[in-house]
TORGUBA-648861 format. One line per 5 residues: number of its first residue (from 0); their letters; for each residue x, y, z of C-alpha. Coordinates in nm, 2 decimals. Example, Ala and Ser with C-alpha at 12.3 -4.5 7.8 and 13.67 -1.06 7.14 Angstrom:
2
0	AS	1.23/-0.45/0.78  1.37/-0.11/0.71
***
This chain:
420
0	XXXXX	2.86/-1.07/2.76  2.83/-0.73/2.65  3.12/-0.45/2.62  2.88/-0.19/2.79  2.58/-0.16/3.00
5	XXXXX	2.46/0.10/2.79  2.47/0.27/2.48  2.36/0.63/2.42  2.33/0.80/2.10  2.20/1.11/1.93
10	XXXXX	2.22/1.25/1.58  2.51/1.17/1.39  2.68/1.00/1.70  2.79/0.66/1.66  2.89/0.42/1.86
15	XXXXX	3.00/0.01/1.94  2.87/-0.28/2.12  3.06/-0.61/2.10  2.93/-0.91/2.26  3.13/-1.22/2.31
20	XXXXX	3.03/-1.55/2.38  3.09/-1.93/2.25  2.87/-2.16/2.02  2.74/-2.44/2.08  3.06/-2.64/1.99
25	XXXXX	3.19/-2.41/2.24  3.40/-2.21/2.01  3.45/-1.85/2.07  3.18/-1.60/1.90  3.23/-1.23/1.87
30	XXXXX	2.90/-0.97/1.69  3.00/-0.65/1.65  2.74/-0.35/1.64  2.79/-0.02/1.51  2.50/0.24/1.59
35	XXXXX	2.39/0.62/1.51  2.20/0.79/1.67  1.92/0.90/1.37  1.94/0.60/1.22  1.72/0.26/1.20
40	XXXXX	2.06/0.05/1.07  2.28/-0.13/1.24  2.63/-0.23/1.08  2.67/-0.62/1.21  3.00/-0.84/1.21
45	XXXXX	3.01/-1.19/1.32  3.39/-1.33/1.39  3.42/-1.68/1.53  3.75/-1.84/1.63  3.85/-2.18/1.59
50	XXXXX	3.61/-2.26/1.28  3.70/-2.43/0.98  3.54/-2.33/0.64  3.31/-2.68/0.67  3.15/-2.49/0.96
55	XXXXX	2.84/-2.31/0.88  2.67/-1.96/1.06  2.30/-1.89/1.03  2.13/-1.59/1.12  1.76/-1.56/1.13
60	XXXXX	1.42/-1.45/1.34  1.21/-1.72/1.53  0.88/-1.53/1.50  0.74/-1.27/1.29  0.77/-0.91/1.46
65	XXXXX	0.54/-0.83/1.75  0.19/-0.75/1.71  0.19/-0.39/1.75  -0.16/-0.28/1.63  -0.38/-0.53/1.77
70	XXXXX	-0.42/-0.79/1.52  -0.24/-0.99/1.28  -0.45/-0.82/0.99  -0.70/-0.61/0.92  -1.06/-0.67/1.03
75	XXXXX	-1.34/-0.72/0.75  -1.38/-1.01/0.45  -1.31/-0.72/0.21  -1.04/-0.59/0.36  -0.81/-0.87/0.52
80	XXXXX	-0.49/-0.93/0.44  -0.20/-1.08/0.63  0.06/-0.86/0.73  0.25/-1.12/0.87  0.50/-1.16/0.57
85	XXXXX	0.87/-1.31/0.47  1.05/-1.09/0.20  1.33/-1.24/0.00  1.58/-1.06/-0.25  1.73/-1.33/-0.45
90	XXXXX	1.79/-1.35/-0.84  1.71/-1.03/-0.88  1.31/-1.07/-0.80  1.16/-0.94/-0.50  0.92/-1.20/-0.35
95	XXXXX	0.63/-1.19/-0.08  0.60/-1.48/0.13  0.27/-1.51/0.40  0.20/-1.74/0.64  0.00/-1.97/0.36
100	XXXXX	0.26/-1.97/0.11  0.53/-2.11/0.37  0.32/-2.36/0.47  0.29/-2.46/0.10  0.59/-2.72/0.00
105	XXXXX	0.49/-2.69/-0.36  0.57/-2.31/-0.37  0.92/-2.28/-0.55  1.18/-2.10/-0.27  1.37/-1.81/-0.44
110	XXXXX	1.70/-1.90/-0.60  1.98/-1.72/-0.71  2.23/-1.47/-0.53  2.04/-1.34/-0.20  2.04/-0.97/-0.15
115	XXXXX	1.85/-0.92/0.18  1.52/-1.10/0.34  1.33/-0.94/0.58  0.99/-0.99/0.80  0.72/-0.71/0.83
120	XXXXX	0.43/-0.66/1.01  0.20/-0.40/0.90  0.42/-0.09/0.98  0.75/-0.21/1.09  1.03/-0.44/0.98
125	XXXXX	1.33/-0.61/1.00  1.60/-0.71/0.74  1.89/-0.87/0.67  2.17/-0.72/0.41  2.42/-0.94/0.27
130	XXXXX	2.74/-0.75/0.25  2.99/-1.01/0.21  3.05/-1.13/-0.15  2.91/-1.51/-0.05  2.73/-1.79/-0.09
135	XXXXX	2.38/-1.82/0.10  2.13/-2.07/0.14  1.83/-1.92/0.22  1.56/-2.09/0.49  1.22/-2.09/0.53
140	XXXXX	0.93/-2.23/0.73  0.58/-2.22/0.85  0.57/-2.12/1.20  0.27/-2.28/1.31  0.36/-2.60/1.12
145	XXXXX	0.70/-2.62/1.24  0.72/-2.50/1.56  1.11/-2.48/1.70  1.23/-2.37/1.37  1.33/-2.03/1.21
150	XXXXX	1.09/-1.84/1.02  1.34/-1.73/0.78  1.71/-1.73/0.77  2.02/-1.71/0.58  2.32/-1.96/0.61
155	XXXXX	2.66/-1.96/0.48  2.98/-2.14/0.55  3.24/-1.96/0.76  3.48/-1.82/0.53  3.79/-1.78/0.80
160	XXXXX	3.74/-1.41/0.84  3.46/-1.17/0.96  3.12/-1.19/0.80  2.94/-0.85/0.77  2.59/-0.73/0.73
165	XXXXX	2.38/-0.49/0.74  2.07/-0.45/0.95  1.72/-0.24/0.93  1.48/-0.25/1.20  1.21/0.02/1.18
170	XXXXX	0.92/0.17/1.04  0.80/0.05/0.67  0.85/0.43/0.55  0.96/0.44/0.17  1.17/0.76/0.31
175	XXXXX	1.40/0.57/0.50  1.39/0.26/0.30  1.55/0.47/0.05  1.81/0.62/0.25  1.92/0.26/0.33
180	XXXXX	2.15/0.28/0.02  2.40/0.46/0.25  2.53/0.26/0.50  2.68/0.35/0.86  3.01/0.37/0.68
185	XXXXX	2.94/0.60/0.38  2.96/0.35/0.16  2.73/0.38/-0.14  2.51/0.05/-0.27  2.19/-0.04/-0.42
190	XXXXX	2.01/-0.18/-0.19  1.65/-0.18/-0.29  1.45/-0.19/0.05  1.22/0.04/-0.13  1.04/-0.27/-0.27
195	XXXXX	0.92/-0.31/0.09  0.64/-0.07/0.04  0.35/-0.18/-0.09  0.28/-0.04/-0.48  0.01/-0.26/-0.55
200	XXXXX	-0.02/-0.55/-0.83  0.32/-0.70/-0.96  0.18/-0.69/-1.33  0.07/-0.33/-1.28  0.40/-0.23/-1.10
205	XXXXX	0.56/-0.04/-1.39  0.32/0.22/-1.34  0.18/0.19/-1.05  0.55/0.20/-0.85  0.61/0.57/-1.00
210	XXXXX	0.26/0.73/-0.96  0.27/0.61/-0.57  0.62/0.75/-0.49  0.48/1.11/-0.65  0.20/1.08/-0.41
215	XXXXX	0.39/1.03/-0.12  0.64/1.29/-0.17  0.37/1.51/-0.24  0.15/1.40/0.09  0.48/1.44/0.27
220	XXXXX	0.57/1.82/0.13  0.21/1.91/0.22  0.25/1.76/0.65  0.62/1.98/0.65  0.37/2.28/0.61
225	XXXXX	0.05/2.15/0.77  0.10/1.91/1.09  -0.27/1.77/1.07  -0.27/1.48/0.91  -0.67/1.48/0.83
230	XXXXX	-0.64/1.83/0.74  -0.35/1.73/0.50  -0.61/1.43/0.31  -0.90/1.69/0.29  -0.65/1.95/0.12
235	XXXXX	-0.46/1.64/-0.11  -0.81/1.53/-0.23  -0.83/1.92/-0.37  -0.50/1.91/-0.52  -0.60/1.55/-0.66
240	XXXXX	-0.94/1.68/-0.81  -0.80/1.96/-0.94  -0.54/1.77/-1.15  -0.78/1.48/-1.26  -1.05/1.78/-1.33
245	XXXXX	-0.95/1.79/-1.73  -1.00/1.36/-1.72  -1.33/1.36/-1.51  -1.45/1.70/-1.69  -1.46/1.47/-2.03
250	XXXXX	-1.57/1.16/-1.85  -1.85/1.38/-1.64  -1.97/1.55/-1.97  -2.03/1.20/-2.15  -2.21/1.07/-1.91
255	XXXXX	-2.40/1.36/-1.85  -2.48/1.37/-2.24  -2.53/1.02/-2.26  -2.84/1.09/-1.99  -2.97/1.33/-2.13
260	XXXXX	-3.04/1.10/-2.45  -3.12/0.82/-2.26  -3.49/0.85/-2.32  -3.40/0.87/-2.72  -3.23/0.60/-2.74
265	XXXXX	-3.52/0.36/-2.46  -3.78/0.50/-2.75  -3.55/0.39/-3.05  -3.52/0.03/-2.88  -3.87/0.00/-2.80
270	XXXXX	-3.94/0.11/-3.17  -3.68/-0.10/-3.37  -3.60/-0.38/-3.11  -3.68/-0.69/-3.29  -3.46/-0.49/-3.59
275	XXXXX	-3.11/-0.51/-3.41  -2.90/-0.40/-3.74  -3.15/-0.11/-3.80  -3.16/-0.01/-3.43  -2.79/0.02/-3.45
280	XXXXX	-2.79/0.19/-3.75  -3.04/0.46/-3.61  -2.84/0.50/-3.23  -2.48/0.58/-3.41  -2.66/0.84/-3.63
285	XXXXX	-2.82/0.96/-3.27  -2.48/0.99/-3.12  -2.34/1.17/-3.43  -2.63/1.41/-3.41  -2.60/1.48/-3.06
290	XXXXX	-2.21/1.48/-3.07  -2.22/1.22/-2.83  -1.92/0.95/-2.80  -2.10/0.63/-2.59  -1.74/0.56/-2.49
295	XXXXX	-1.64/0.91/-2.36  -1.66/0.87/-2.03  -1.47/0.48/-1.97  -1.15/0.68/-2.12  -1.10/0.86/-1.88
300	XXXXX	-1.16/0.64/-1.62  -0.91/0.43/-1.74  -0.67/0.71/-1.77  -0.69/0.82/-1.37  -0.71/0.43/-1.26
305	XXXXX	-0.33/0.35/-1.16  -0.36/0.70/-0.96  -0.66/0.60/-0.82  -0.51/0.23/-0.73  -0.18/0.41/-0.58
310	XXXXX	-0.34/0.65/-0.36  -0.53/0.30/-0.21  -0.21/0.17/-0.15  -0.11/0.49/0.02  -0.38/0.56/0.22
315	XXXXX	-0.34/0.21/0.29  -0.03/0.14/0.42  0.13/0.46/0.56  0.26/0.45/0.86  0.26/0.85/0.90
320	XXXXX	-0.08/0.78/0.95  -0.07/0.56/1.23  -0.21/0.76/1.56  -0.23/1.03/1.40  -0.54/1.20/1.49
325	XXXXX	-0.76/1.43/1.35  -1.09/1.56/1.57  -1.30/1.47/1.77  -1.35/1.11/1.82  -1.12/0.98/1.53
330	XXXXX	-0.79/0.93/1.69  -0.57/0.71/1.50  -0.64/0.81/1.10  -0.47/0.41/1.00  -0.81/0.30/1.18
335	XXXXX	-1.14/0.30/1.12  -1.34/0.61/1.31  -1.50/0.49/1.58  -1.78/0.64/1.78  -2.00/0.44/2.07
340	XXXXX	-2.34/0.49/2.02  -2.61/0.33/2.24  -2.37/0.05/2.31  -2.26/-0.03/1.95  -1.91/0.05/1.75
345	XXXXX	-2.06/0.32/1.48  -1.84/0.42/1.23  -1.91/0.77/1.09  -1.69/0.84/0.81  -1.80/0.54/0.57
350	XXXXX	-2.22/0.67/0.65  -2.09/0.98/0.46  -1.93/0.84/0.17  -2.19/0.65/0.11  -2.44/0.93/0.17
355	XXXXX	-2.23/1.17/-0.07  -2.23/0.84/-0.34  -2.57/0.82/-0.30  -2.62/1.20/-0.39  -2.38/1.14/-0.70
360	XXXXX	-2.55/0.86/-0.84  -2.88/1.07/-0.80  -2.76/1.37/-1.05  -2.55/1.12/-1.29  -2.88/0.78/-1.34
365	XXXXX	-3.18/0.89/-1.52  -3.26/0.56/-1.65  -3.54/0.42/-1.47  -3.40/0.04/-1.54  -3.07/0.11/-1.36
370	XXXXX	-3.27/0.37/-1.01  -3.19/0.05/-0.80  -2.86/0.09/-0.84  -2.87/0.45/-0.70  -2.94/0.21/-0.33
375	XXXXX	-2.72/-0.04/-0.40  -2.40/0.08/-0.41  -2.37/0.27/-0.14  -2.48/-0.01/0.08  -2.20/-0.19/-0.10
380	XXXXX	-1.99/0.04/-0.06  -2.02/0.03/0.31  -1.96/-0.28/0.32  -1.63/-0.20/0.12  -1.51/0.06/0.31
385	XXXXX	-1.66/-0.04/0.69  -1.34/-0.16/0.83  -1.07/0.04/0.66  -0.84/0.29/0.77  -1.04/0.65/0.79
390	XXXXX	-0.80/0.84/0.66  -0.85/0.62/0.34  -1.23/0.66/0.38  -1.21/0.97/0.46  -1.01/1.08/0.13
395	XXXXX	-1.28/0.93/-0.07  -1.58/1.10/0.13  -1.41/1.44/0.03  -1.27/1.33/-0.35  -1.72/1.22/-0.37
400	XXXXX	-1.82/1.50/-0.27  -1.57/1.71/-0.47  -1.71/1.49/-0.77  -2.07/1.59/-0.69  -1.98/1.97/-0.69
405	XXXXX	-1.79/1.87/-1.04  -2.04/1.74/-1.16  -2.34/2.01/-1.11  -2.08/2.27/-1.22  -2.05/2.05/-1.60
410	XXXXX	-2.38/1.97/-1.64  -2.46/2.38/-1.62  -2.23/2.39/-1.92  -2.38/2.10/-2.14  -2.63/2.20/-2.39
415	XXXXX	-2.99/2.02/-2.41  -3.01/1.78/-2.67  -3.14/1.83/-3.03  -3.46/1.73/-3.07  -3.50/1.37/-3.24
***
């Protein structure tokens, strides 16, 4: 039984529910819950009378959370991934657990001290924060496999006094994960719900975790002055461009030389092929006439990767994307653009990419051994991007075309080659 009906909140406001009931032993139970009004968090006590310290509490989910986008994943081979995930704290690691690897009994469960475990769909969440200074076993299992049974929960035996945590339930946004180091209270602690959002590969983490938090304060400080999201991508792919422009300049200008020689070099091999120590003689004095460096433009590509790979992640996973529109017909930019043409689902946005890839791969491949790539990739590359969000696709239809602009603009600047 509850204290109240009803609760009511706003702002700072807080406020109390206490619920009271018995277990199944038939001992009295009392959860306290302390609310505010601008906050996901809920402050959670659990006091239960007549228990020894042999008696144990568990507090857990039954199910992963609701299905709130339509699907359990994403549509598309390329693209699918399970949202549907258990996320453990313990040891000091942080690790991801899907619906595969709980039904796997030879996966190693985390060990150590347990900080907080959570379950996530693909834009919200739910977790569990050990406040109590005890000792938890930690619980998990495979849905499907187990039906009846918890998903994931924490257990602990009853200490003789109140056990406290701390609850999150809300939207997978690294701005209030981070707040979530400040409790109801005031109280200050490291939490580290942050490590909810997804910054990409765990051996890449290092640098991909600091170049995505840049991005997203930045993509945030842009929508506090612009309120359209799509107008927000087309004027971050600028910015972007323009601060990758001395990285892609040197990469453009390499290639760019590099094609321009590229009939030196086919007559060199068709001269001195069956020479191979001669014919490499002759192409490194080719590239030192010409001032060309056949590496030049991988560099740089290397360079701009982890930005590249953290804007993915980004455009992604945001969830200020999700139904936010931009015009016309695409409505939700955390879903493919949709248009129904003649009966059939046509999506717009990853026709132009391609388009604007196939125009790049036009000015940048001049050999005539590689002019079936300039049709393969962006039918590839449909295929890629078909099914993904369009405010990721449509990021990299503007960054393209920005690269095609780049790229006319350098090659203006490059001198013709010397003369063999």
């Amino acid at each position: 039984s509850a204290s109240r009906s009803s609760l009511d909140l706003t702002g700072y406001e807080q406020g109390e529910l206490v619920f009271t009931g018995q277990s199944s032993a038939g001992k009295a139970v009392t959860t306290r819950m302390l609310f505010q009004g601008n906050r996901y968090r809920v402050e959670y006590t659990v006091t239960a009378e007549g228990l020894s310290t042999g008696d144990k509490i568990k507090l857990g989910w039954d199910t992963f959370p609701a299905d709130t986008e339509g699907s359990t994943g994403e549509s598309g081979g390329f693209y699918a991934f399970d949202y549907d995930q258990v996320v453990t704290s313990a040891g000091g690691e942080v690790d991801n657990w899907t619906r595969e690897s709980l039904a796997d009994p030879e996966e190693p469960r985390p060990s150590g001290r347990i900080d907080w475990i959570s379950i996530r769909g693909k834009y919200f969440m739910s977790a569990i924060v050990c406040v109590n200074d005890l000792l938890y076993d930690l619980e998990l299992h495979d849905p499907d496999a187990e039906p009846g049974r918890q998903v994931a929960a924490i257990e602990t035996q009853y200490p003789g006094e109140p056990i406290s945590f701390s609850l999150y339930i809300g939207p997978l946004s690294y701005r209030l994960l981070t707040q979530q180091d400040t409790d109801l209270y005031g109280r200050e602690s490291t939490v580290g719900l942050d490590e909810m959002v997804q910054f990409g590969w765990l051996f890449l983490r290092p640098v991909l975790k600091p170049a995505t938090i840049l991005i997203i304060h930045a993509f945030t400080a842009l929508h506090n002055a612009i309120p359209n999201y799509g107008v927000v991508i087309i004027i971050f792919s600028v910015l972007v461009k323009i601060v990758l422009f001395p990285l892609t300049r040197k990469s453009t200008e390499a290639t760019a030389k590099m094609q321009e020689i590229q009939p030196q070099i086919t007559a060199l091999r068709e001269k001195l092929g069956d020479n191979q120590q001669k014919l490499n003689t002759e192409m490194m004095k080719l590239y030192k006439d010409q001032k060309v460096n056949p590496l030049g433009g991988c560099l740089p590509l290397f360079l701009q990767a982890p930005i590249l790979f953290s804007l993915f992640n980004v455009f992604r996973n945001a969830i200020e994307l999700r139904q936010a529109g931009f015009i016309g017909w695409m409505t939700d930019l955390s879903k493919p653009d949709t248009l129904f043409i003649g009966g059939f689902d046509l999506h717009v946005l990853p026709l132009v990419m391609a388009g604007s890839m196939f125009i790049q791969q036009k000015l940048t491949m001049k050999d005539p051994k590689q002019a079936a790539l300039v049709y393969i990739m962006p039918v590839f590359m449909i295929w890629i991007f078909w099914s993904m969000s369009s405010g990721l696709v449509l990021y990299f239809t503007m960054y393209n075309l920005l690269s095609v602009l780049e790229q006319k603009a350098v090659k203006k600047t490059i001198p013709p080659p010397q003369a063999a």
